[in-house]
C-alpha positions in Angstrom: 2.4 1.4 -23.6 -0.8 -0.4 -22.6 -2.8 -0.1 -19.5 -1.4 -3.4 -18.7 1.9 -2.8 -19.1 1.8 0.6 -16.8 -0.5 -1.0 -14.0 2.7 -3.7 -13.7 5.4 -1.0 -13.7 3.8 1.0 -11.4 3.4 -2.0 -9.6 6.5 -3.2 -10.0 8.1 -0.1 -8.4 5.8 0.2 -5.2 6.5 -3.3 -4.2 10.4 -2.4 -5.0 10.7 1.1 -3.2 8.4 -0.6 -0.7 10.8 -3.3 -0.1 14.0 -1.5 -0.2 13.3 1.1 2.2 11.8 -1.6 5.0 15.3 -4.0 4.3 17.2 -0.4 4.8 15.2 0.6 8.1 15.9 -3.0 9.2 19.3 -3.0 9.4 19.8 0.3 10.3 17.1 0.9 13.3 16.9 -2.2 16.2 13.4 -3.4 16.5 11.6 -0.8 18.6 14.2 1.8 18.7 12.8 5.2 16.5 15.4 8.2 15.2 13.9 11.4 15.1 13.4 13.8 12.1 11.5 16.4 12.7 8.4 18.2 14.0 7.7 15.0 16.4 7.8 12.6 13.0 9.9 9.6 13.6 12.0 6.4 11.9 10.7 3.5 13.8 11.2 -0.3 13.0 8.2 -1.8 14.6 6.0 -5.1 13.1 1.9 -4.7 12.3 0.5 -8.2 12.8 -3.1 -6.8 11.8 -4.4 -4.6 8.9 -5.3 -1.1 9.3 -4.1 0.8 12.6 -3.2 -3.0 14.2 -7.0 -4.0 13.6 -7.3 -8.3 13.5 -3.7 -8.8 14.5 -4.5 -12.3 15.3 -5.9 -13.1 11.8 -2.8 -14.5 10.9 -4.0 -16.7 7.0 -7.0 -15.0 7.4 -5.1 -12.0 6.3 -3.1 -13.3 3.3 -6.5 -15.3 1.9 -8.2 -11.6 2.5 -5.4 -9.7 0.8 -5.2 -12.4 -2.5 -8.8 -12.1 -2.5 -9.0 -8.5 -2.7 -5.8 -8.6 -5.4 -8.1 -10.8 -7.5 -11.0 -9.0 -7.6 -9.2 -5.8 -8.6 -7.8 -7.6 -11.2 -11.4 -8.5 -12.6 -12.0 -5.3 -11.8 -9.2 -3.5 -14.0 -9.8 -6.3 -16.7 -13.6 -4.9 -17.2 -12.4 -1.3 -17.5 -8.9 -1.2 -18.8 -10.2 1.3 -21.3 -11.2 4.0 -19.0 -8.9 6.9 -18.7 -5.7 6.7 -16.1 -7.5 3.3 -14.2 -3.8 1.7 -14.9 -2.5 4.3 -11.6 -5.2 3.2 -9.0 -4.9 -0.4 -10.1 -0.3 -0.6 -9.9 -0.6 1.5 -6.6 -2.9 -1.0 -5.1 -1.6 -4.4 -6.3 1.8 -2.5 -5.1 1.1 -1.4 -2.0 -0.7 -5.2 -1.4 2.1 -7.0 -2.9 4.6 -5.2 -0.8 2.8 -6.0 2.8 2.2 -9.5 1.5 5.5 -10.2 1.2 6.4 -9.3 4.7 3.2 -11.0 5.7 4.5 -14.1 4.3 7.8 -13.4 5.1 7.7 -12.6 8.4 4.2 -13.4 9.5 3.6 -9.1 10.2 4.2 -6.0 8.4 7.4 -3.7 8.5 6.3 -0.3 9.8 8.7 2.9 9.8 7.2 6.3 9.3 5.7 7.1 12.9 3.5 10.7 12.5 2.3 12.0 16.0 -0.9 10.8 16.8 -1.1 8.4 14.5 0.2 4.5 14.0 3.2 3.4 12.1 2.9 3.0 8.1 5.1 2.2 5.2 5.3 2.9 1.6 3.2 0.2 0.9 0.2 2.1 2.9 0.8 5.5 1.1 0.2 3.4 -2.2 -3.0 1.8 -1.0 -4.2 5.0 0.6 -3.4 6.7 -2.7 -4.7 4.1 -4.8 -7.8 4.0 -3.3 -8.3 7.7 -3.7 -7.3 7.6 -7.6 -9.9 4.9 -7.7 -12.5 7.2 -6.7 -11.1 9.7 -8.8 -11.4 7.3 -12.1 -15.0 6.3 -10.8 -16.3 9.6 -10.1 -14.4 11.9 -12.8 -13.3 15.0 -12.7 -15.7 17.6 -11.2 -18.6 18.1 -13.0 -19.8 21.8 -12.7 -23.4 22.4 -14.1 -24.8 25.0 -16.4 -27.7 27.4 -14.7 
């Protein structure tokens, strides 16, 4: 399988686990309600108008032109260095993880939310793609850890 192809399946399932699980917590959970699970971690269904932690909630198109940007410079990105070694995992969880908030972006103008952690703001599956994505990337960059002779 190329690098291509397991970039778009990878990909492909983000945006579809991504998807199914918000359409599941919205109809099961009213808008602002939360179900507990355990250890103070809770189901919420709540809406993220912004990026990161609520951050530019009123950028509204500013967002979607900001997240196609970023989706087409990663492709250039992968397209330069589709050889290297695993870059196929960083690349599918990103273009996932920014397909899936897209469409609720464009959907419904804000982002689905449902895993609420204590001290910390509301996330989906689409964010645990991106945040893993970005830390493969590094990964990829950087390499494994290099020890040195003495």
């Amino acid at each position: 399988m190329s690098a291509a192809a397991r970039a778009a399946a990878v990909a492909g399932t983000v945006v579809v686990a991504d998807q199914a699980v918000k359409a599941l917590v919205r109809s099961t959970i009213e808008r602002g309600d939360a179900v507990d699970l355990f250890l103070g971690i809770e189901l919420v269904n709540v809406r993220n108008r912004g990026i990161a932690f609520g951050m530019l909630s009123e950028g509204g198109v500013l967002l979607v032109v900001f997240a196609l940007a970023a989706l087409a410079a990663l492709l250039v990105f992968f397209a330069r260095y589709r050889d290297r070694p695993l870059v196929w995992l960083p690349t599918g969880l990103l273009i996932g993880g920014a397909m899936g908030n897209l469409i609720d972006r464009t959907r419904e103008g804000a982002v689905t939310d449902f895993i609420d952690l204590p001290w910390w703001p509301a996330f989906n599956i689409a964010d645990i793609a991106i945040t893993f994505g970005v830390l493969t990337l590094l990964y990829v960059l950087e390499g494994p850890p290099r020890h040195g002779r003495r």
